[in-house]
C-alpha positions as CSV (number, residue, x, y, z in Angstrom):
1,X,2.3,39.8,-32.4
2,X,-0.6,38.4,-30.7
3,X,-0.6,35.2,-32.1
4,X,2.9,34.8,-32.2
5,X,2.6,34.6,-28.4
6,X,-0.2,32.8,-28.3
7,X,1.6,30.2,-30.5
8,X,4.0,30.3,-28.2
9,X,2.3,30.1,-24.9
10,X,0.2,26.8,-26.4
11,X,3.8,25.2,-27.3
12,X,5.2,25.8,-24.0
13,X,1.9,23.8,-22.8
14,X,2.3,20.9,-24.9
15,X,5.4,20.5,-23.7
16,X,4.4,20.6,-20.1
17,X,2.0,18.4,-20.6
18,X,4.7,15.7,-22.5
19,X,6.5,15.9,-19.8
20,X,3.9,15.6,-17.5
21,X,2.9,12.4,-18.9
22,X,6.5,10.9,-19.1
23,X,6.7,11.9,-15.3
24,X,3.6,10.1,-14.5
25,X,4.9,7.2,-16.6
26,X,8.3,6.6,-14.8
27,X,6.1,7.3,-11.4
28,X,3.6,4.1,-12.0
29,X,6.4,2.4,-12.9
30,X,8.4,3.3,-9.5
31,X,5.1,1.9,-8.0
32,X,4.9,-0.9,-9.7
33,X,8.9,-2.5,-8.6
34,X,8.2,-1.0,-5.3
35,X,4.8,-3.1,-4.6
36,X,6.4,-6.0,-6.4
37,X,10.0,-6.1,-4.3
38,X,7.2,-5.5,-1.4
39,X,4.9,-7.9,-2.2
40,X,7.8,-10.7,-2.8
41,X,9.2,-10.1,0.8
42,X,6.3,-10.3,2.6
43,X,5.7,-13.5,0.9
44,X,8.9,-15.1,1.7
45,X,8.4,-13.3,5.3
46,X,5.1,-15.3,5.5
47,X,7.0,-18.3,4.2
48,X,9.6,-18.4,6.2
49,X,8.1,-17.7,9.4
50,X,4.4,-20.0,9.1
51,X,7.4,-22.6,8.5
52,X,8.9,-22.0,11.7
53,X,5.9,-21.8,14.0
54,X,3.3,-23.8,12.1
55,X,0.7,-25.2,15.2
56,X,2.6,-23.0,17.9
57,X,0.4,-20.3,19.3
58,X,2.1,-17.4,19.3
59,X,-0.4,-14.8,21.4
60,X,-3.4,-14.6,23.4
61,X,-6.1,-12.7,22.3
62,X,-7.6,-11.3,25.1
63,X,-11.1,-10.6,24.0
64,X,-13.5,-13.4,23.5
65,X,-13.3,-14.1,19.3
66,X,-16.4,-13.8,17.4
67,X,-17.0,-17.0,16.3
68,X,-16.9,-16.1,12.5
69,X,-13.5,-15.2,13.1
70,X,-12.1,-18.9,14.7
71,X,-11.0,-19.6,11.4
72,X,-8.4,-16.8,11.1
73,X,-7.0,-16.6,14.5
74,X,-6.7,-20.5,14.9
75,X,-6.0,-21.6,11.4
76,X,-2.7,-24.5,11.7
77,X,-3.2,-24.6,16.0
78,X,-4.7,-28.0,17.6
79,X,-7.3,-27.7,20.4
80,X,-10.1,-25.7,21.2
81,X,-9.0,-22.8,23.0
82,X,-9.9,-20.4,20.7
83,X,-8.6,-17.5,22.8
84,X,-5.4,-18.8,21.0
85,X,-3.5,-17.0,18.2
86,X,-1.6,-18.4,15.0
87,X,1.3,-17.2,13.3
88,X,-0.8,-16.4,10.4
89,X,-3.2,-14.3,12.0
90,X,-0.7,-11.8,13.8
91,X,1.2,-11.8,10.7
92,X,-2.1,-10.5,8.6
93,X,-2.2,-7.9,11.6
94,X,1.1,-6.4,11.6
95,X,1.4,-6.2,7.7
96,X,-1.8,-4.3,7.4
97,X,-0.6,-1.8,10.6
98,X,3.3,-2.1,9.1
99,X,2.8,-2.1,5.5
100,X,3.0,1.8,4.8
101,X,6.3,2.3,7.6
102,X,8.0,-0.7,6.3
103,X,7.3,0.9,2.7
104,X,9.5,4.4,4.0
105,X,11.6,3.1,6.1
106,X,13.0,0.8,3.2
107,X,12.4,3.1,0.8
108,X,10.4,2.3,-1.2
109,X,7.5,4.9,-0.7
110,X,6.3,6.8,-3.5
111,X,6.4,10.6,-3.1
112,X,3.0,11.8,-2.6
113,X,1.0,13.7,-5.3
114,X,-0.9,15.7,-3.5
115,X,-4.6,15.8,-2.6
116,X,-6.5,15.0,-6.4
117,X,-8.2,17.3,-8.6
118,X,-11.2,18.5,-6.6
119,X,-14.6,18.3,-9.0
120,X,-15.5,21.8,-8.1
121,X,-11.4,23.3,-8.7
122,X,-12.8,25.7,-11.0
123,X,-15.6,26.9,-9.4
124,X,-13.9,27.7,-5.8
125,X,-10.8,28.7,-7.9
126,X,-13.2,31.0,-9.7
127,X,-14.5,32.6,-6.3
């Protein structure tokens, strides 16, 4: 009788673990349309907008820029006032600070898993 459960108990595992893996499956591939449909708005975003303000500076940066930097915060804008900000610039800004609430609020966040397997799970789960 033993064994019989045991049998049992291992096939009720397998079967966990199939599904497991087909969850995981249709999960990256929720991930993968999301970041594409994402990825091809910011794009014509970009597009659309570097179009419309191409050597127009669109903000003051009100910190002297380090002068490694002149390159992205005046990249398409005549002159020399580097104190000046392109299009391009505040648009790599706002999509780095946006990118996660513009992912929810259009839905197209993927549930969290959870914090990952900790190396030492067994041992503190041992304790």
């Amino acid at each position: 009788a033993g064994g019989a459960a045991q049998r049992a108990k291992l096939k009720k595992l397998e079967r966990a673990a199939a599904t497991l893996a087909e969850l995981r499956r249709g999960l990256s591939l929720m991930r993968l349309r999301s970041q594409a449909v994402l990825g091809l708005s910011m794009m014509l975003a970009y597009r659309l907008l570097s179009s419309a303000f191409y050597g127009v500076p669109v903000a003051q940066i009100p910190f002297p820029v380090p002068t490694f930097a002149h390159g992205l915060t005046h990249r398409g804008l005549q002159g020399e006032d580097y104190g000046e900000c392109s299009m391009a610039f505040l648009y790599l800004l706002s999509t780095m600070a946006l990118r996660q609430n513009l992912q929810k609020a259009l839905g197209f966040a993927v549930p969290a898993l959870g914090p990952p397997p900790s190396m030492f799970g067994a041992a503190a789960s041992a304790r």
